[in-house]
C-alpha positions in Angstrom: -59.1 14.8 -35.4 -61.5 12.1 -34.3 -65.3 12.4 -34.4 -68.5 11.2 -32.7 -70.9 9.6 -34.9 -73.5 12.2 -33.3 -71.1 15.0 -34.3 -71.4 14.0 -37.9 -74.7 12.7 -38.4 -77.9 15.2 -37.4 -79.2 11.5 -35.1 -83.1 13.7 -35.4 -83.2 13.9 -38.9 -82.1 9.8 -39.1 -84.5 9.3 -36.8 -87.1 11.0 -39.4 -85.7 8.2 -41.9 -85.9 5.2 -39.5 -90.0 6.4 -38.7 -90.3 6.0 -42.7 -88.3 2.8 -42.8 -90.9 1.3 -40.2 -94.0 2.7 -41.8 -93.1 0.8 -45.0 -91.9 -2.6 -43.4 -93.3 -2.7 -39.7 -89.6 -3.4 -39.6 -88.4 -1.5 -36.6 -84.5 0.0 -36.6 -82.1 2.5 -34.2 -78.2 3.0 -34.5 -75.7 1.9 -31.6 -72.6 2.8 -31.2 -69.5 0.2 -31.2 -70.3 -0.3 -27.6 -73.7 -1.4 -27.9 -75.2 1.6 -26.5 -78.2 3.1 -28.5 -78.3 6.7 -29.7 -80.7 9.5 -28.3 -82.2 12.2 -29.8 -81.7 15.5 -28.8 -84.9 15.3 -26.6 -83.6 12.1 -25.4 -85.8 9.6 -26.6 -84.1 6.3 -28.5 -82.9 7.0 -31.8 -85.1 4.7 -34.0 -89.2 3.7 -34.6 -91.7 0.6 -33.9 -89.8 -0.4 -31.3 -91.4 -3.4 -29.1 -92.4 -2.9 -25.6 -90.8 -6.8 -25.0 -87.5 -4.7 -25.4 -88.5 -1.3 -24.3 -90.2 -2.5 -21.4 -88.3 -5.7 -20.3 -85.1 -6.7 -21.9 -83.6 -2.5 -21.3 -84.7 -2.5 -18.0 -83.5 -5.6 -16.1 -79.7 -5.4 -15.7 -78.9 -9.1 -16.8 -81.1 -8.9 -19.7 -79.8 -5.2 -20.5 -76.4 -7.0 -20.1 -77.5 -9.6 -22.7 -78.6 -7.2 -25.0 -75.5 -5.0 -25.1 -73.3 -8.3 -25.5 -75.1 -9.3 -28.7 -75.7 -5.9 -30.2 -71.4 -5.5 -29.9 -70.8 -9.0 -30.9 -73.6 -8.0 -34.1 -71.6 -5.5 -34.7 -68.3 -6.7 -34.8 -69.2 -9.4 -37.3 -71.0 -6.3 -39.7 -67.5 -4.4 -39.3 -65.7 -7.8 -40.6 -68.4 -8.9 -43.2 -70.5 -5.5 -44.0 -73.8 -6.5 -42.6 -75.6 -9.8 -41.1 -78.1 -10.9 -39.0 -77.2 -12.2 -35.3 -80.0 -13.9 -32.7 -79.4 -12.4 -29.5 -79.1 -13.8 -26.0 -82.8 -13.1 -25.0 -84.0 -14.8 -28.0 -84.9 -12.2 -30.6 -83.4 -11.5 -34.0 -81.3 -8.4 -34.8 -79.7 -7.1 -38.3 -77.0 -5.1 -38.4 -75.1 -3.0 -41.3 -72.0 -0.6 -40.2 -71.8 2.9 -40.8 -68.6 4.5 -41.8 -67.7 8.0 -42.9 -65.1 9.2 -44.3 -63.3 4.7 -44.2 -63.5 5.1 -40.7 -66.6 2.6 -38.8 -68.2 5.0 -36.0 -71.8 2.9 -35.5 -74.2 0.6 -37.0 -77.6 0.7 -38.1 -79.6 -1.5 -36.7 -82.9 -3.3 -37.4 -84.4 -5.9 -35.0 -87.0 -7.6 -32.5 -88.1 -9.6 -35.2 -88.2 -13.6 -35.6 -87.2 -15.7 -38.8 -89.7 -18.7 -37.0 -93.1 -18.6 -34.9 -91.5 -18.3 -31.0 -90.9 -20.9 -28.9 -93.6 -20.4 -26.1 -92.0 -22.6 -23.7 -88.3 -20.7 -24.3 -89.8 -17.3 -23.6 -91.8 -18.6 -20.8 -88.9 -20.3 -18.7 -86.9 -16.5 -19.6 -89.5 -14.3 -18.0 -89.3 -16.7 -14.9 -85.6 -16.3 -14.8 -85.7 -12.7 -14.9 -88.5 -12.0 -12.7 -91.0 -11.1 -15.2 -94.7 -10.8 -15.1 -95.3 -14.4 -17.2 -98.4 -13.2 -18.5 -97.5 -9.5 -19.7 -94.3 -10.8 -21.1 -95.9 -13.2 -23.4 -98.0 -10.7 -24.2 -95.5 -8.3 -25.1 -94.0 -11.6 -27.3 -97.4 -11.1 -29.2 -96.2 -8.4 -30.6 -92.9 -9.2 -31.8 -93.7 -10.0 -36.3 -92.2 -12.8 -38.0 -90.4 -12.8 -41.3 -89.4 -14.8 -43.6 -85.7 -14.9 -44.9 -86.2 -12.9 -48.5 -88.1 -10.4 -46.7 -85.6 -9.4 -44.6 -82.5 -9.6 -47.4 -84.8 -6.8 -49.0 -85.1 -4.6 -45.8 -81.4 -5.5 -45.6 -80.8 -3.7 -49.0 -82.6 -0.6 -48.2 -80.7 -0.5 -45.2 -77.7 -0.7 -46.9 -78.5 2.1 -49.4 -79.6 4.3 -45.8 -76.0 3.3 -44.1 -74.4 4.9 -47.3 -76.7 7.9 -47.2 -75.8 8.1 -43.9 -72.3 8.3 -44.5 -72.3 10.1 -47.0 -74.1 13.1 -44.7 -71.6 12.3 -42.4 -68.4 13.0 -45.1 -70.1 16.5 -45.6 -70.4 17.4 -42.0 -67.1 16.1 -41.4 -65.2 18.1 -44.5 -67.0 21.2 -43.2 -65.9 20.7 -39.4 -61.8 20.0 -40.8 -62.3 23.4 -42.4 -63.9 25.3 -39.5 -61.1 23.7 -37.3 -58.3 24.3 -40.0 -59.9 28.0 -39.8 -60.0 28.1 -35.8 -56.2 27.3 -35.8 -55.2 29.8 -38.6 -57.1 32.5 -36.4 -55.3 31.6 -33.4 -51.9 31.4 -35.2 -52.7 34.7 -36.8 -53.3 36.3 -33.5 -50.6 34.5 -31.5 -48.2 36.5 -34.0 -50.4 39.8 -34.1 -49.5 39.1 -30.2 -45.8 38.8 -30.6 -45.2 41.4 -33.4 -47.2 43.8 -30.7 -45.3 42.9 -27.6 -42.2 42.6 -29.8 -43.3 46.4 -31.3 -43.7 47.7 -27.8 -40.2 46.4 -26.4 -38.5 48.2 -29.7 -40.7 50.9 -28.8 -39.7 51.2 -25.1 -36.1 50.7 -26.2 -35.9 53.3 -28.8 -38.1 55.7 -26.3 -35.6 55.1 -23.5 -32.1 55.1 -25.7 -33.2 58.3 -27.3 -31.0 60.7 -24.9 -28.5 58.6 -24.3 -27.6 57.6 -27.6 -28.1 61.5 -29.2 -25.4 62.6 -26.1 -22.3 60.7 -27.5 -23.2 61.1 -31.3 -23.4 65.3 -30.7 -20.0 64.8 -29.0 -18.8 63.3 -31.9 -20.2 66.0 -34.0 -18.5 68.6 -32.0 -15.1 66.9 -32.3 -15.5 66.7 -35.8 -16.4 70.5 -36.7 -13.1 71.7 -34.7 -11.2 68.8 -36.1 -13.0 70.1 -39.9 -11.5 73.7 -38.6 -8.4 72.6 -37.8 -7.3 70.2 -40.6 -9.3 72.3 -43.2 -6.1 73.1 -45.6 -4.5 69.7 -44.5 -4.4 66.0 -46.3 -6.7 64.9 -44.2 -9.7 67.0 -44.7 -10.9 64.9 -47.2 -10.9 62.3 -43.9 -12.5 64.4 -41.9 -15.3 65.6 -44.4 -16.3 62.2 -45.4 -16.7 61.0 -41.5 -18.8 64.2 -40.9 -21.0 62.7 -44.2 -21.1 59.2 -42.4 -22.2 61.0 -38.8 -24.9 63.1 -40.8 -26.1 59.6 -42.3 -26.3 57.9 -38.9 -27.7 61.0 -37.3 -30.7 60.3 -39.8 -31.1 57.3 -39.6 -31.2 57.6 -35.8 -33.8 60.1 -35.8 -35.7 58.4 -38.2 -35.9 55.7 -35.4 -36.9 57.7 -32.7 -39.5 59.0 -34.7 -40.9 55.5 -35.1 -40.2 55.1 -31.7 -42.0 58.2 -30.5 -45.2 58.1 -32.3 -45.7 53.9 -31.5 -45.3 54.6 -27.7 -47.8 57.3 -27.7 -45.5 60.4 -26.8 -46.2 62.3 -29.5 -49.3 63.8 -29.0 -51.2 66.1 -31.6 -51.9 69.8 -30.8 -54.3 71.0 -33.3 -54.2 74.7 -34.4 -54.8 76.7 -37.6 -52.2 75.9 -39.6 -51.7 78.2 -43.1 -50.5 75.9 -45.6 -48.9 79.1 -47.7 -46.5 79.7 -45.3 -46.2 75.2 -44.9 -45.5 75.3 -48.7 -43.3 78.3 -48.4 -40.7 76.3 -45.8 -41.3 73.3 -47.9 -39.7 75.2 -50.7 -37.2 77.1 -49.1 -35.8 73.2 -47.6 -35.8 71.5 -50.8 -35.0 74.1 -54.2 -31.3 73.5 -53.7 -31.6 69.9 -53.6 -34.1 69.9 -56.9 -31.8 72.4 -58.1 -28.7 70.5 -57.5 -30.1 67.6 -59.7 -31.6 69.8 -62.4 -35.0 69.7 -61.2 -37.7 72.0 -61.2 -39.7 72.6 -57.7 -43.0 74.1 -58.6 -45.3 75.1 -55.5 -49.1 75.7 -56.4 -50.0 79.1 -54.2 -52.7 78.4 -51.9 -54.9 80.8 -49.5 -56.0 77.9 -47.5 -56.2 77.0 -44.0 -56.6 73.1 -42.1 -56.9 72.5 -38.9 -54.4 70.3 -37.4 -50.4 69.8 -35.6 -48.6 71.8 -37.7 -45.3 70.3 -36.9 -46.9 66.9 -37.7 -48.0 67.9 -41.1 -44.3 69.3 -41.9 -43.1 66.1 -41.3 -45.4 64.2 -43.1 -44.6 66.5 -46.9 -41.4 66.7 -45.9 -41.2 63.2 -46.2 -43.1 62.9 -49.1 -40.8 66.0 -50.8 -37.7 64.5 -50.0 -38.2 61.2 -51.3 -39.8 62.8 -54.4 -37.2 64.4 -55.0 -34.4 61.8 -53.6 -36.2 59.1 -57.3 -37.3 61.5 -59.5 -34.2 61.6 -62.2 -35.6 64.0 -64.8 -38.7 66.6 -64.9 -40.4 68.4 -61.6 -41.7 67.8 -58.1 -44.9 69.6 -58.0 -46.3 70.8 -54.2 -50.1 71.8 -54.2 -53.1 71.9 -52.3 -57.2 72.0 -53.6 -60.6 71.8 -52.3 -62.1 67.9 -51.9 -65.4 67.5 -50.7 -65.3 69.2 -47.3 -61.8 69.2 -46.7 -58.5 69.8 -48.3 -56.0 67.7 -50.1 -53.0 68.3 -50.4 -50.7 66.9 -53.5 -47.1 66.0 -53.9 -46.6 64.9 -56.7 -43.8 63.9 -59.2 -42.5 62.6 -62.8 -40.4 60.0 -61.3 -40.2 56.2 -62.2 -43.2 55.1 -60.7 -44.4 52.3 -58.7 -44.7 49.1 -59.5 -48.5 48.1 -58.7 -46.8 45.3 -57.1 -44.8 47.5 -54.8 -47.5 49.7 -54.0 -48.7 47.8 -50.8 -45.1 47.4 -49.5 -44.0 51.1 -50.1 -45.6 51.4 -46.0 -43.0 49.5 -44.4 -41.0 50.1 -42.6 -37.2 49.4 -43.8 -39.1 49.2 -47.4 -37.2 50.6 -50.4 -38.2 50.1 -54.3 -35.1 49.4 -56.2 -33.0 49.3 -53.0 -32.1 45.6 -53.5 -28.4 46.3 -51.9 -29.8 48.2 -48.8 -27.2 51.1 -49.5 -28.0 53.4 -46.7 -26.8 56.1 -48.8 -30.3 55.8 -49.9 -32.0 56.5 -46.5 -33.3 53.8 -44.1 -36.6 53.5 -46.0 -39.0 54.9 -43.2 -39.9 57.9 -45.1 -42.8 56.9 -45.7 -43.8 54.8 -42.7 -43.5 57.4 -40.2 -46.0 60.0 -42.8 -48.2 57.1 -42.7 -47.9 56.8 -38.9 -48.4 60.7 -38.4 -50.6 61.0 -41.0 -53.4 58.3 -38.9 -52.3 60.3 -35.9 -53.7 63.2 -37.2 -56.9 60.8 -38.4 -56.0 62.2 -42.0 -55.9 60.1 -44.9 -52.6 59.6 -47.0 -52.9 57.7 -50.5 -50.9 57.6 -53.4 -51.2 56.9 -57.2 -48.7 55.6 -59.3 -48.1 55.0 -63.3 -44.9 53.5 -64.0 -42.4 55.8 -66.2 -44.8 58.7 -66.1 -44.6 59.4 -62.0 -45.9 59.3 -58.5 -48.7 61.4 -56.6 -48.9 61.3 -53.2 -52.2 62.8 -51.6 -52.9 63.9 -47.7 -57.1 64.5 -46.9 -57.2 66.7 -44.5 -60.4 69.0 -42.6 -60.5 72.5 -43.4 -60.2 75.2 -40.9 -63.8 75.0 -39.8 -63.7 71.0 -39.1 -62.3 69.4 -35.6 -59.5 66.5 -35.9 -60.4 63.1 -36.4 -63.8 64.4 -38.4 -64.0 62.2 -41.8 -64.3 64.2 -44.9 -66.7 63.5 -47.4 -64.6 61.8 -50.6 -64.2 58.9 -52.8 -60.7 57.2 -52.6 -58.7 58.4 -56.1 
């Protein structure tokens, strides 16, 4: 991205410089751009110090002289760009230095140091020039007065300490600039990050809608399937092809999940499901919990251990079903050996509830993915058999529904513990409970 010179440099505190510069010499300076024109400061006033009023109040303010001056200063500054610095006499008869500035390789404007002579003036020259130009004679010569004389060395020494300004210069400039590439670089990532936080909403909504509106159409045919399938399981029971008929019903059952599972994403993103808050007993919660899942822990050796609990929450009780349901089953679903432990216990001024398990773990590199929706740890194949991996994704979504908190905590080879904060009985919904994160 291309620069101003005045973007890069802060032109007030140069001009703080250039007032130094002249105390020194009496050498007066300013910076001009590659067109000729000189720099303001903020308030407006000429970048630069001690310069002459045969200038200030002649040559840059009558248009042909103005004209001259411009011409020179851009033909000074050409021959700095090619050769680094030199001195140039301009049209109107004065002498002017120049010495480029460039940041960053790239030449933006030149310092400048001038309205000197290298010789007394030439009376007569000025003279005939303030009668060309329309000039008071008198008040012109008397602004020549002014204008100091060096001598050559002198002005190869102001040169140098020019020199070492033009690189201080640029070297302010580099920082300014390097800071600028990394706000704009910053600017652009923001705006790509919320182009896409734009697209994955709009793109969230249309799956949204679609799941929303495909929900009763597409649960009409699958139900009619089912139904065609339990007399065809009646009928064919003592026949070859039960073994047909029992392993399409398995396949419906698995598509049947993984449609609700959708809809349930569906639901709770367009805002249909709404909580209905209500004293919920989490004995008889636990009690249904149990009821649900001891033959599965059963069937795979398992032991389903439910804390008893006398407590009481606040909150949708359907919702929070769900939500350990979720968490039960896929205990359950990874833990190969050991127990699945259901419980609930005071935390600060709410309850948490625990489900926990003696599973393989989680890797603390999957723990920030485990939230995702089609996410599954050590479901590299995608077999479905294994569910559709939004388990967890729709507690989570429920779960800030409800405006409770669901964590977990994971050691790998020693198990998982899932845990829901949640107000007691006393609180309203949506009030934050007093805890530290485990």
């Amino acid at each position: 991205m291309k620069y101003r010179f005045d973007e890069l440099v802060d032109v007030d505190q140069i001009q703080s410089l250039m007032r130094a510069f002249y105390e020194m010499t009496g050498v007066p300076s300013t910076i001009t751009g590659l067109d000729g024109v000189i720099y303001r400061t903020s308030s407006g006033v000429i970048v630069g110090a001690g310069w002459k009023r045969i200038c200030l109040d002649f040559h840059r303010v009558h248009p042909e002289a103005e004209r001259n001056c411009i011409e020179s200063d851009s033909c000074l500054a050409l021959y700095a760009q090619q050769n680094g610095g030199g001195h140039y006499k301009c049209t109107n008869g004065l002498v002017d230095v120049a010495i480029p500035l460039t940041i960053d390789g790239e030449h933006l404007a030149n310092l400048f140091t001038g309205q000197f002579l290298l010789e007394p003036p030439d009376i007569n020259y000025f003279r005939a020039q303030a009668v060309r130009y329309g000039f008071d004679v008198d008040a012109y010569l008397d602004a020549l007065k002014e204008v100091p004389v060096f001598d050559v060395a002198f002005v190869r020494r102001g040169l140098a300490f020019l020199e070492m300004l033009a690189v201080l210069i640029g070297e302010m400039g580099l920082v300014q600039k390097r800071l600028r590439e990394q706000l704009e670089l910053s600017r652009r990532a923001q705006e790509e990050a919320e182009r896409l936080r734009r697209d994955a909403e709009r793109a969230s909504e249309v799956r949204s809608h679609f799941f929303a509106s495909a929900s009763h159409d597409l649960r009409q045919p699958v139900q009619a399937v089912r139904l065609f399938l339990d007399v065809l399981g009646r009928r064919l029971a003592a026949s070859e092809h039960a073994f047909a008929v029992e392993q399409a019903s398995l396949g419906l059952a698995s598509a049947e999940g993984i449609l609700e599972s959708l809809f349930d994403v569906a639901r709770i993103e367009s805002g249909v499901v709404a909580p209905e808050p209500q004293v919920v007993s989490l004995a008889e919660v636990f009690d249904a919990l149990q009821r649900e899942f001891a033959p599965q822990a059963v069937a795979k050796g398992l032991v389903l251990r439910v804390a008893p609990t006398g407590r009481e929450v606040v909150t949708d009780r359907l919702m929070l079903e769900r939500i350990l349901r979720n968490l039960v089953g896929n205990a359950i679903r990874y833990t190969k050996v050991g127990k699945v432990l259901i419980g609930a216990r005071r935390w600060g001024d709410g309850v948490r509830i625990e489900v926990g398990d003696t599973g393989p773990g989680i890797a603390p590199e999957d723990l920030h993915r485990i939230w995702d929706e089609f996410y599954q740890v050590g479901n590299v194949s995608r077999d479905r058999r294994e569910g559709l991996g939004l388990g967890l994704s729709i507690a989570q979504k429920l779960a800030r529904t409800l405006e409770h908190q669901l964590w977990v905590r994971s050691t790998v080879g020693r198990g998982t513990m899932f845990s829901l904060i949640l107000g007691l009985g006393r609180l309203t919904v949506g009030q934050e409970p007093s805890y530290s994160p485990p």
